[in-house]
PDBQT receptor file of N, H, CA, C and O in Angstrom, charges set to zero:
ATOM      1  N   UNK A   1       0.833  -1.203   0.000  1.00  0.00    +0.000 N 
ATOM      2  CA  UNK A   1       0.000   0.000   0.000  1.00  0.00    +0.000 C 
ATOM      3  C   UNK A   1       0.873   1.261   0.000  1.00  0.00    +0.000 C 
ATOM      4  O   UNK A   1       0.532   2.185  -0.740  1.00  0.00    +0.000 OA
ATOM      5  N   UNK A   2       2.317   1.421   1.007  1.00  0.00    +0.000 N 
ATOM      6  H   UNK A   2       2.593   0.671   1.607  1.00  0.00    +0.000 HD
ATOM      7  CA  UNK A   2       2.603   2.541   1.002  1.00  0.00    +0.000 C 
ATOM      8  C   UNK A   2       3.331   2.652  -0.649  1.00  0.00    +0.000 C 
ATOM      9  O   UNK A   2       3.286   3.654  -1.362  1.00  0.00    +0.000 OA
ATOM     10  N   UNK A   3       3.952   1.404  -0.973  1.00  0.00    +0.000 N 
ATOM     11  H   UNK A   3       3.989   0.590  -0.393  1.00  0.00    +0.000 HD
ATOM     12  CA  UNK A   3       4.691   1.689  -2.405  1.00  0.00    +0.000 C 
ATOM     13  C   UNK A   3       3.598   2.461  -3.294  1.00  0.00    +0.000 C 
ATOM     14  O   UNK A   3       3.937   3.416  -3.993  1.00  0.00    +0.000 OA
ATOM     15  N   UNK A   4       2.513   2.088  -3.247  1.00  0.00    +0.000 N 
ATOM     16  H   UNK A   4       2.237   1.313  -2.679  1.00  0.00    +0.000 HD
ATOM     17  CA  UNK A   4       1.849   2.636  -4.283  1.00  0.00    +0.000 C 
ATOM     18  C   UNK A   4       1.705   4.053  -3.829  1.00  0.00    +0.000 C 
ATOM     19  O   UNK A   4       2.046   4.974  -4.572  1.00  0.00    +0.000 OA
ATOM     20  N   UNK A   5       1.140   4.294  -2.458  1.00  0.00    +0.000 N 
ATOM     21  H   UNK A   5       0.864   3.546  -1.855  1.00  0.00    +0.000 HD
ATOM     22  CA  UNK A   5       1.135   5.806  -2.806  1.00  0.00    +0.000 C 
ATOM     23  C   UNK A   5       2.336   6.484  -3.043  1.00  0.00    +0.000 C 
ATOM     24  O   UNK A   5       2.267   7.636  -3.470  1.00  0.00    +0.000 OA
ATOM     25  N   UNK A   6       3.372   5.992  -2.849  1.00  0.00    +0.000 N 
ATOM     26  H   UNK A   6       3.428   5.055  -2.502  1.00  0.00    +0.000 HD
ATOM     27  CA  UNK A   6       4.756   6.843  -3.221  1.00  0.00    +0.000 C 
ATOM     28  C   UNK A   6       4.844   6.978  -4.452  1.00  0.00    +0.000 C 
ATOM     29  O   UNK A   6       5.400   7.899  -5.051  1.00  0.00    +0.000 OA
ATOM     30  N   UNK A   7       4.063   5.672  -5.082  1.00  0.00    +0.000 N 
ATOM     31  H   UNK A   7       3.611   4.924  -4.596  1.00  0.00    +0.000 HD
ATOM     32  CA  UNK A   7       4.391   5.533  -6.891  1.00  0.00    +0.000 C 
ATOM     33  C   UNK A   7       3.129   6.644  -7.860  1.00  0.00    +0.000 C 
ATOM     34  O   UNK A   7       3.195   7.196  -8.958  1.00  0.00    +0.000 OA
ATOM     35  N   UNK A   8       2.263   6.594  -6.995  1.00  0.00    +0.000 N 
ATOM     36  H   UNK A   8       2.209   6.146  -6.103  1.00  0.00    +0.000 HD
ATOM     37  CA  UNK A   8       1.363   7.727  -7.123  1.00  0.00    +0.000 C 
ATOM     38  C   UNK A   8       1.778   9.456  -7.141  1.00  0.00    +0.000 C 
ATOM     39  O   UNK A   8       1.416  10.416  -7.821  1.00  0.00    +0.000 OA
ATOM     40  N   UNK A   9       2.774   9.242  -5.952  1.00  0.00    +0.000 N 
ATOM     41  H   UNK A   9       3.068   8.463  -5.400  1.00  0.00    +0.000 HD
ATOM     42  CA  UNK A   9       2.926  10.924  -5.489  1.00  0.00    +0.000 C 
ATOM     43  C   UNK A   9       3.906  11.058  -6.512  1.00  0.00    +0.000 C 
ATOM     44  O   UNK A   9       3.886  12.124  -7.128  1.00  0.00    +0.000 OA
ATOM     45  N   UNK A  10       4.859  10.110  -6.863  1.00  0.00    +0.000 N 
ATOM     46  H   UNK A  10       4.875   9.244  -6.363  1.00  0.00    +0.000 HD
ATOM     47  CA  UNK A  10       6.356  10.456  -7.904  1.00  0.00    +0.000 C 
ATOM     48  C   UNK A  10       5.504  10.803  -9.576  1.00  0.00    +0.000 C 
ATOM     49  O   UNK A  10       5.838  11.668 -10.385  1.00  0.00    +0.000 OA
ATOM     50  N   UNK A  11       4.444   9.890  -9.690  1.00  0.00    +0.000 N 
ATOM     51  H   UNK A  11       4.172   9.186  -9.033  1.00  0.00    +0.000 HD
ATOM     52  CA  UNK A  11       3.883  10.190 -10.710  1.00  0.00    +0.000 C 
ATOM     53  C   UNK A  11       3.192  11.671 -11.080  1.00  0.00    +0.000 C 
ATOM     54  O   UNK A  11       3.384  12.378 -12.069  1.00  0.00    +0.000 OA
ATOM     55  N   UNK A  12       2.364  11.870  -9.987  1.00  0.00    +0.000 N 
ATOM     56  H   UNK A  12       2.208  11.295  -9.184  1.00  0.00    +0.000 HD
ATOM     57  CA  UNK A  12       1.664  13.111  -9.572  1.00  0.00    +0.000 C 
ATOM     58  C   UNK A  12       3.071  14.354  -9.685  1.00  0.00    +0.000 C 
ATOM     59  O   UNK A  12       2.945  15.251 -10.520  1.00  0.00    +0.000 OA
ATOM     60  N   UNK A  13       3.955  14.325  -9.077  1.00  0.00    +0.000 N 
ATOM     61  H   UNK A  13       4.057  13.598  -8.399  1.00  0.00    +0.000 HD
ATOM     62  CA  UNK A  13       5.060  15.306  -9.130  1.00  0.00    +0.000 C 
ATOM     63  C   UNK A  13       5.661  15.263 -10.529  1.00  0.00    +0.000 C 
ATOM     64  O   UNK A  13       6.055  16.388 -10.838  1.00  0.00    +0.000 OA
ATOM     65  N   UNK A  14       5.898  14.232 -11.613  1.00  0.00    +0.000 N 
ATOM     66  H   UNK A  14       5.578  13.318 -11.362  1.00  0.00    +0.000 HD
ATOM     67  CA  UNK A  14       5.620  14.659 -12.790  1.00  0.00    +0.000 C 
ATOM     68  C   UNK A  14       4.805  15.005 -13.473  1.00  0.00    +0.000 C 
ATOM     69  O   UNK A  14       4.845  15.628 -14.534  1.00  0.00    +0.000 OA
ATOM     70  N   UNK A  15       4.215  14.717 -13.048  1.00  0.00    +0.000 N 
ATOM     71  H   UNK A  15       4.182  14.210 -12.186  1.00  0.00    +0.000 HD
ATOM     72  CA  UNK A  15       3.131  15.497 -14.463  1.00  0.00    +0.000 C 
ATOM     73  C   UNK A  15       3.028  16.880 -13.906  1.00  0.00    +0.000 C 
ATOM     74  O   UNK A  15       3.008  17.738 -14.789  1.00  0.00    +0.000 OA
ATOM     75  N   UNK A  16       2.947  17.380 -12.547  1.00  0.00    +0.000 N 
ATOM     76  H   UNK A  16       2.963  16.683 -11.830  1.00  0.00    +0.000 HD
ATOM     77  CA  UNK A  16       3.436  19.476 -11.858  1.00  0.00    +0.000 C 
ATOM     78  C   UNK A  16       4.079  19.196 -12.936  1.00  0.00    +0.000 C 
ATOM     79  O   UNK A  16       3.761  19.209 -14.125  1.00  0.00    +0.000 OA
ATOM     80  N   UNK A  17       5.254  18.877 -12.242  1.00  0.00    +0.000 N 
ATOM     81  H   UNK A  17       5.512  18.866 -11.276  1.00  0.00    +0.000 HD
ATOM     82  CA  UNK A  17       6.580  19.538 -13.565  1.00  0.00    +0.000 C 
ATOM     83  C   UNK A  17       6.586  19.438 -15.114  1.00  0.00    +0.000 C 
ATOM     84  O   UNK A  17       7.417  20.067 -15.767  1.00  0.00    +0.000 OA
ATOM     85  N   UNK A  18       5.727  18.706 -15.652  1.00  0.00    +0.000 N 
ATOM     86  H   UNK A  18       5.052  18.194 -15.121  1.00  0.00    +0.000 HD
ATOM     87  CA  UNK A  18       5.524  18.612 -17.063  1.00  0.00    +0.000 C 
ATOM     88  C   UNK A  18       4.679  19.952 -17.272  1.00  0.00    +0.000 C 
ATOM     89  O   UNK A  18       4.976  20.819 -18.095  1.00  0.00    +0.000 OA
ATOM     90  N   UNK A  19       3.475  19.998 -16.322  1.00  0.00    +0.000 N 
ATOM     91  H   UNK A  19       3.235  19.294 -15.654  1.00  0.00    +0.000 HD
ATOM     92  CA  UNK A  19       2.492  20.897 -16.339  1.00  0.00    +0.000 C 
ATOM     93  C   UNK A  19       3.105  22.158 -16.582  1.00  0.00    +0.000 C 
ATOM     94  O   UNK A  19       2.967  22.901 -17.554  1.00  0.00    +0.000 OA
ATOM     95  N   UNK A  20       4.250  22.379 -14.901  1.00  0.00    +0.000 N 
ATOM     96  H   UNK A  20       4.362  21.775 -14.111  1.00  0.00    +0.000 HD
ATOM     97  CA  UNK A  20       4.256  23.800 -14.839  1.00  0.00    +0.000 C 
ATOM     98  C   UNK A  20       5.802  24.353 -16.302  1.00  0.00    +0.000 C 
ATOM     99  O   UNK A  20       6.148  25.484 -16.646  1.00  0.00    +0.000 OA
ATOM    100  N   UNK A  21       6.298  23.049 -16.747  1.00  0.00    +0.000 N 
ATOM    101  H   UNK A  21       6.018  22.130 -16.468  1.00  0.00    +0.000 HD
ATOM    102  CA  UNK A  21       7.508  23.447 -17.994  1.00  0.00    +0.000 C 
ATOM    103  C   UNK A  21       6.388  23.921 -19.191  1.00  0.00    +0.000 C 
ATOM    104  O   UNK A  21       6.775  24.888 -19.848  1.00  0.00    +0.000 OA
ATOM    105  N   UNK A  22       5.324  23.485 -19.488  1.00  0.00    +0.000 N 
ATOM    106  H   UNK A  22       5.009  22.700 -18.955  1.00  0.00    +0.000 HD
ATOM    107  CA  UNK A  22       4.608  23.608 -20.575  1.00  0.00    +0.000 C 
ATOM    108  C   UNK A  22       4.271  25.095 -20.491  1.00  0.00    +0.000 C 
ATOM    109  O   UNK A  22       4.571  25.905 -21.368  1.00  0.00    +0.000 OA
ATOM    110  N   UNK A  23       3.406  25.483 -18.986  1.00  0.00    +0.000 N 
ATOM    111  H   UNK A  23       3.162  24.825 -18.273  1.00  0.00    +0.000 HD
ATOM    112  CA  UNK A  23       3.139  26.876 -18.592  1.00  0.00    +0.000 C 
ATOM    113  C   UNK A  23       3.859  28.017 -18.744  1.00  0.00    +0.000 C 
ATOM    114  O   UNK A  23       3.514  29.169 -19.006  1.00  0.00    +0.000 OA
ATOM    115  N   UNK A  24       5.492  27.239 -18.425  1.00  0.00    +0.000 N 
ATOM    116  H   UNK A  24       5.772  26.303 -18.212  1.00  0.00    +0.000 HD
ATOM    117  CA  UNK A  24       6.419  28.655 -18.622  1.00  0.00    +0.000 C 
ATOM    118  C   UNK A  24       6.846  28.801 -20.163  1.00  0.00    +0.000 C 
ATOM    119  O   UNK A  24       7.381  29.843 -20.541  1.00  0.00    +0.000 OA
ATOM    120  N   UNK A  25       6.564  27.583 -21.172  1.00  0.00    +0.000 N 
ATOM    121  H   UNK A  25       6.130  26.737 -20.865  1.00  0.00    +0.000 HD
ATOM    122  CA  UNK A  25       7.421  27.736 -22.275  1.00  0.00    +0.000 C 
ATOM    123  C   UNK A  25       6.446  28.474 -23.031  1.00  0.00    +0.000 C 
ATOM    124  O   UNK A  25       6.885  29.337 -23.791  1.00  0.00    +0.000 OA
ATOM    125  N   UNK A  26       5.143  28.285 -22.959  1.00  0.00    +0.000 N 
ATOM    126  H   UNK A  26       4.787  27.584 -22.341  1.00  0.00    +0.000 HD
ATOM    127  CA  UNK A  26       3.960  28.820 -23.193  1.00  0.00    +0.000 C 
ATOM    128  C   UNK A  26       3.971  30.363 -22.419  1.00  0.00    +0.000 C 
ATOM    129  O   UNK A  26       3.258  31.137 -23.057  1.00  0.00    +0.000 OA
ATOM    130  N   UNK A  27       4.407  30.811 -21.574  1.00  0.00    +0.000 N 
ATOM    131  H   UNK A  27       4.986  30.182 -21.056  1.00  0.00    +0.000 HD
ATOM    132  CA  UNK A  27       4.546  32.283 -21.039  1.00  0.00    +0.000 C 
ATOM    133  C   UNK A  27       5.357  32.907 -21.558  1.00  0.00    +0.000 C 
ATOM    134  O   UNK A  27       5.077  34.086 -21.774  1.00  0.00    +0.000 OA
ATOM    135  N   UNK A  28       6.757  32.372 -21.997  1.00  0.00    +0.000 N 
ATOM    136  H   UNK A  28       6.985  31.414 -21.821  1.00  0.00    +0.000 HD
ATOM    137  CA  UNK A  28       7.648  33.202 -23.263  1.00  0.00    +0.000 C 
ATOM    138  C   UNK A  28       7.472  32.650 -24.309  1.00  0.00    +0.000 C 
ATOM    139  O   UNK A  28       8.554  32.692 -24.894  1.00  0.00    +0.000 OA
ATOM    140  N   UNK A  29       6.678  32.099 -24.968  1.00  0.00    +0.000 N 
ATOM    141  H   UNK A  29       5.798  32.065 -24.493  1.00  0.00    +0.000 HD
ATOM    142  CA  UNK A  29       5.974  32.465 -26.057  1.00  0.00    +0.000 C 
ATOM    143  C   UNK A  29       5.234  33.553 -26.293  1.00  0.00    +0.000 C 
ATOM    144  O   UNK A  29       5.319  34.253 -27.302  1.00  0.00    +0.000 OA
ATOM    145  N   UNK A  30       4.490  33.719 -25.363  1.00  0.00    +0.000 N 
ATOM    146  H   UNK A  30       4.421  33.150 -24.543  1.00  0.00    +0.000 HD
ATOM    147  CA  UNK A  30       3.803  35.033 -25.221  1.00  0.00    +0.000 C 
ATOM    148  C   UNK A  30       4.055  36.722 -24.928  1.00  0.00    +0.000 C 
ATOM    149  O   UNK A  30       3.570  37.804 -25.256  1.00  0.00    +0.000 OA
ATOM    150  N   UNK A  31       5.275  36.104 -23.992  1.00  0.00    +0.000 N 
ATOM    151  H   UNK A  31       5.669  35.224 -23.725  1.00  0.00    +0.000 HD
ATOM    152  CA  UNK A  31       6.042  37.508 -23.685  1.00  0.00    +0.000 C 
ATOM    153  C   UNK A  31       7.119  38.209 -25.312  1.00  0.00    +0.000 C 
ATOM    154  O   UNK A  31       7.300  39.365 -25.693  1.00  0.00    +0.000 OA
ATOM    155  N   UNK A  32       7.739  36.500 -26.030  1.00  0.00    +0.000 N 
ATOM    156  H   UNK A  32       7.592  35.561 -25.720  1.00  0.00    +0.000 HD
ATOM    157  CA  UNK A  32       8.226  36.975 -26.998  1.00  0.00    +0.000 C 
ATOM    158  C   UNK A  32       7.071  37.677 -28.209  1.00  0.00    +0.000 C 
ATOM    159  O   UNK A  32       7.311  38.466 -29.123  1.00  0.00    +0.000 OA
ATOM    160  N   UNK A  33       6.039  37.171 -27.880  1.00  0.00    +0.000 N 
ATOM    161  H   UNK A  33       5.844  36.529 -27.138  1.00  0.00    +0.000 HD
ATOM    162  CA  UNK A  33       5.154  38.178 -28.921  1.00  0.00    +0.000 C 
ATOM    163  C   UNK A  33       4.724  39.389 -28.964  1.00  0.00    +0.000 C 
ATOM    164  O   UNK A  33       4.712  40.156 -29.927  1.00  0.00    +0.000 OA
ATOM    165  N   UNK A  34       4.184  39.638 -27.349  1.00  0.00    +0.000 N 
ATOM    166  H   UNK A  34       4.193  39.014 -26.567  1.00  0.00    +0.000 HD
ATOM    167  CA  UNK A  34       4.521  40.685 -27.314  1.00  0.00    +0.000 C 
ATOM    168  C   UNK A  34       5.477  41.839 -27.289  1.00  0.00    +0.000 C 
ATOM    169  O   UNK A  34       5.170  43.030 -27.333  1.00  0.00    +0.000 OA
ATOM    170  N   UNK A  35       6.978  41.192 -27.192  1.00  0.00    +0.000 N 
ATOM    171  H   UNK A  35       7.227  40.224 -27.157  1.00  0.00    +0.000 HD
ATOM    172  CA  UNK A  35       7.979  41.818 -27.776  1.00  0.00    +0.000 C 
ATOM    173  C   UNK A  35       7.898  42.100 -29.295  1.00  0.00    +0.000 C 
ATOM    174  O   UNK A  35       8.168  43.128 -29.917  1.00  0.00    +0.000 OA
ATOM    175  N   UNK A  36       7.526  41.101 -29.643  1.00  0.00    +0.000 N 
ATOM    176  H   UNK A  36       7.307  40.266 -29.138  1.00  0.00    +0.000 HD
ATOM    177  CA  UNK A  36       7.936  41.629 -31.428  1.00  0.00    +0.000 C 
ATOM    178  C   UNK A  36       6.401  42.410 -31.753  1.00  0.00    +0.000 C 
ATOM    179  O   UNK A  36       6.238  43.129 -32.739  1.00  0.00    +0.000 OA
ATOM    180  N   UNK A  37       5.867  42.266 -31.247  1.00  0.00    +0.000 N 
ATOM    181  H   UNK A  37       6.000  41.682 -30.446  1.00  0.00    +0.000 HD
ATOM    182  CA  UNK A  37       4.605  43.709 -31.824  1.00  0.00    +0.000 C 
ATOM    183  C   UNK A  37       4.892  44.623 -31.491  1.00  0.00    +0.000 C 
ATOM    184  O   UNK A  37       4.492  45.521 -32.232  1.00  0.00    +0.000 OA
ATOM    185  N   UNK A  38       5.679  45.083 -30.316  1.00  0.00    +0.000 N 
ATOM    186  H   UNK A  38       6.004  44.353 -29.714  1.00  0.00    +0.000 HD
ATOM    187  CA  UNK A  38       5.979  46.235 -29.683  1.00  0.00    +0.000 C 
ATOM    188  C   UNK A  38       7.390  46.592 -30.671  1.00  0.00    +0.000 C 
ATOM    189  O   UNK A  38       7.962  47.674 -30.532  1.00  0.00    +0.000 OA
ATOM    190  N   UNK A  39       7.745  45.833 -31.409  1.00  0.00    +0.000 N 
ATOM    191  H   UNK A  39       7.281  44.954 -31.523  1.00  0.00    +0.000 HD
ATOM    192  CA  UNK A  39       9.235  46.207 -31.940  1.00  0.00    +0.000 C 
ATOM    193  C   UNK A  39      10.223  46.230 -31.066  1.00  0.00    +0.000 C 
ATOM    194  O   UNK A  39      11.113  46.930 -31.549  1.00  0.00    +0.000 OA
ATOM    195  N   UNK A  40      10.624  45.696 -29.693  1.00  0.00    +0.000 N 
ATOM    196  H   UNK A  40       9.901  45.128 -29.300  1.00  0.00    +0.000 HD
ATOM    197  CA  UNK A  40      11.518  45.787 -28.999  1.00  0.00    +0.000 C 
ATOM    198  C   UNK A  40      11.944  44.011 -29.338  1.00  0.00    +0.000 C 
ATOM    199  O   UNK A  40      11.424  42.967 -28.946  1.00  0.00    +0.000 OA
ATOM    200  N   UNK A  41      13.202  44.310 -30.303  1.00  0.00    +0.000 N 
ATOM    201  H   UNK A  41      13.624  45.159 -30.622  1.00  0.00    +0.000 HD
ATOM    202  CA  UNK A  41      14.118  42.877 -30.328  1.00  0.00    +0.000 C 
ATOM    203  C   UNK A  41      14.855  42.654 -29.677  1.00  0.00    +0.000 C 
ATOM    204  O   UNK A  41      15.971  42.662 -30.195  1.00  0.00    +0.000 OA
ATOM    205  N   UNK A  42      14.816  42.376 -28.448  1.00  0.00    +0.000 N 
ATOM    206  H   UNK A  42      13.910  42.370 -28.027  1.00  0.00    +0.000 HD
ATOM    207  CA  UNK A  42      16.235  41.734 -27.630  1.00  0.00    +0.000 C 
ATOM    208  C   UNK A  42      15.798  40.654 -27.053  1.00  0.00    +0.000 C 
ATOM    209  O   UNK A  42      14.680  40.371 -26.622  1.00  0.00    +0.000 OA
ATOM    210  N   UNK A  43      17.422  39.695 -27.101  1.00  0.00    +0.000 N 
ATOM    211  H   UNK A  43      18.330  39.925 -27.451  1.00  0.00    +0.000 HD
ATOM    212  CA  UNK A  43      16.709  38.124 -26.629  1.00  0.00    +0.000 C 
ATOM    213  C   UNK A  43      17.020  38.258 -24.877  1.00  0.00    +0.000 C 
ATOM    214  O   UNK A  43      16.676  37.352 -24.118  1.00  0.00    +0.000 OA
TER     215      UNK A  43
């Protein structure tokens, strides 16, 4: 019983971190767009 919930929580803590990498790569996507409409190019 406890293996599984550990195998549960390790699972559960990837997919946060899949979640929250998708969120940020997806947030500078967005920030870079609004850079380039604004015309400010710097990386």
């Amino acid at each position: 019983m406890q293996a599984r919930n550990a195998a549960r929580k390790q699972l559960m803590d990837v997919l946060d971190a899949i979640q929250s990498g998708r969120e940020d790569s997806f947030n500078k996507k967005i920030s870079a767009t609004e850079k380039n409409a604004k015309g400010i190019n710097y990386l």
